[in-house]
C-alpha positions, 0 to 999 in steps of 0.5 A, a space after each residue: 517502487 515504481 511509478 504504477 505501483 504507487 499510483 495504485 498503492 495512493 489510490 487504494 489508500 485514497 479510496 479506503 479512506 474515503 469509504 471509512 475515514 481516516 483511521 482505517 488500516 490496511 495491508 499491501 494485499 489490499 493493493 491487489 486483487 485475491 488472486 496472485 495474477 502480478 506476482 513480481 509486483 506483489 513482492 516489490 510491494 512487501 519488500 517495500 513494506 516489510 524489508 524496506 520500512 518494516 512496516 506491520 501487518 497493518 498500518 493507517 492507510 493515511 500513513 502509507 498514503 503520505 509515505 508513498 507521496 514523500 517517496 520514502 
């Protein structure tokens, strides 16, 4: 994943846990905005979370946070 994607990817997940706790899930979408106006990044994103980790459709942002941080 490169290095902006997971700067973004670390961020957004900081900011959803900050606003509803540590339990909240979300989905790569939440990585970008509604409109598909990156789409190379958003497929480096689901392959990452679908083919790479075979994550599901949602997972504890905490989760996704720390597995980015490790760099898995």
């Amino acid at each position: 994943m490169r290095d902006s994607l997971r700067q973004k990817a670390i961020d957004v997940c900081n900011r959803k846990i900050a606003q509803k706790g540590e339990a909240v899930g979300l989905s790569f979408y939440a990585f970008f905005a509604n409109r598909n106006d990156d789409p190379e990044c958003l497929m480096e994103a689901a392959e990452w979370w679908i083919r790479t980790h075979q994550l599901d459709h949602f997972e504890k942002a905490v989760k996704i946070r720390d597995m980015i941080r490790k760099g898995m």
